[in-house]
N, C-alpha and C positions, 0 to 999 in steps of 0.2 A: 775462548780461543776458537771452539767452532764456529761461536756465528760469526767470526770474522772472516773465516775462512772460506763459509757460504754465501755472505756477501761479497766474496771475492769471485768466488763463482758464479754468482749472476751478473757481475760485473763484466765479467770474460764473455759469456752466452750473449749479452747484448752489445759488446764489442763485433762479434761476430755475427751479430743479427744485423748491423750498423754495416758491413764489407759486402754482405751477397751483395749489394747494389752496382760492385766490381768483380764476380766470380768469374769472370770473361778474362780479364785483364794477367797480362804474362809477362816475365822476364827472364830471359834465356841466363842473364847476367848471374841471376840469383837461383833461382830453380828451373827444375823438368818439368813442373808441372804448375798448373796455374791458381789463383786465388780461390776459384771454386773446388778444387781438389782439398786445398788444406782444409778449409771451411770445412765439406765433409769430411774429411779422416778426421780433424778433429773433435767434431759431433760424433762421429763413430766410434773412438775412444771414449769418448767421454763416455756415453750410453752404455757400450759393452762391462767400460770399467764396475760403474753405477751398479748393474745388472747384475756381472759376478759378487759387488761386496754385499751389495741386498740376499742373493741367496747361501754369502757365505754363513759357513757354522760357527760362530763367535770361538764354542767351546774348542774349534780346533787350534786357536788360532797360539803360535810358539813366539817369542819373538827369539830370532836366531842373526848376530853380526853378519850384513851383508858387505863387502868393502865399498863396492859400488854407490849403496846405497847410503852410506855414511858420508860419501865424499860428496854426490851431486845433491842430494835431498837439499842440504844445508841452503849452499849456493843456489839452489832452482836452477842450474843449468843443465842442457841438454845438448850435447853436439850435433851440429848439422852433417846430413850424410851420413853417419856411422853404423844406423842402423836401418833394412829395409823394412816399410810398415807389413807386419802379418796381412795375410789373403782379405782374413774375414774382415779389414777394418779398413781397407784399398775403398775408393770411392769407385762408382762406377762411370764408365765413359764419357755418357752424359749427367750433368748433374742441373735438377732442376731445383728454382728459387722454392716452388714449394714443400718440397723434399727435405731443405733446409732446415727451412720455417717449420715442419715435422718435428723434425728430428731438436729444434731450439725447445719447441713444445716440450717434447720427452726428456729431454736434460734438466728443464725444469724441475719438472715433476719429480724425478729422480732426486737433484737436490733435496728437495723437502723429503724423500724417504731418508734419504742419508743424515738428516740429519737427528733423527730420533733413533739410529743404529747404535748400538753398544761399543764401547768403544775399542772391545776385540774382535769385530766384524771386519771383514779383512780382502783383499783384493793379493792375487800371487802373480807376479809380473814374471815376465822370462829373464829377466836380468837384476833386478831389485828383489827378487825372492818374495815372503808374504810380507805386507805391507799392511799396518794398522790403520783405522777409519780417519786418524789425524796424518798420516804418511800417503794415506790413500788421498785425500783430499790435498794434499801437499802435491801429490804427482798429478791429480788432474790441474791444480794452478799452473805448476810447469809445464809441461806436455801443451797446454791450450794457448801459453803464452810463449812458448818456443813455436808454435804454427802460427801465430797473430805476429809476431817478430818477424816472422819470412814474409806475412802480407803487406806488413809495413813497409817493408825493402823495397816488396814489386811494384806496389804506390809511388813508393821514392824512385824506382831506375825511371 
């Protein structure tokens, strides 16, 4: 089930390596913000995610009924708009191709730590609660394909 799930994730990173060549590109119709923005927030997520389940402490980890968590995991959806992205994970003003390309670099890598992680190694989301290394990797498939869904849109308007 992991490595499918890691293949799924480098499938997404080169999806999105595949867009910066449109990071420019906007639609008022769909979003405030343009292709280059999702790109980064969702490299930003990703890494940040990565980052926290690599140094989580396995042994802490509870599993505890989230409703939330029960309902969307399943599905992979995400509503649009409902929630603002935290500070640390905003893109900044400018966002350059190489920056990207960084940041695709470091999600890599990451993948491959994650995937030799125990599988009570855990990421704690603000609404999902703590989240196991197969529910972790479940939210970065969603999360990366609800941002490549809105790129898809501003291609389409």
């Amino acid at each position: 089930m992991t490595n499918k799930k890691i293949k799924i994730l480098n499938e997404l990173l080169s999806e999105i390596e595949k867009n910066i060549l449109f990071k420019d590109k906007k639609s008022d119709l769909i979003s405030t913000s343009n292709i280059g923005w999702q790109l980064d927030h969702s490299l930003k997520v990703f890494n940040a995610v990565c980052e926290w389940t690599i140094k989580s402490n396995p042994k802490e980890y509870e599993r505890k009924f989230n409703f939330w968590r029960a309902v969307l995991l399943p599905i992979g959806y995400i509503p649009r708009g409902k929630v603002k992205a935290p500070k640390m994970v905003q893109p900044p003003n400018i966002i350059l191709d190489e920056d990207l390309h960084a940041q695709i670099q470091t999600a890599k890598n990451h993948i491959d730590a994650l995937e030799v992680l125990p599988k009570t190694a855990y990421f704690k989301h603000f609404i999902f609660g703590k989240l196991s290394k197969k529910q972790t990797l479940r939210f970065l498939e969603m999360h990366t394909k609800h941002h490549l869904k809105i790129v898809s849109d501003i291609l389409k308007a």
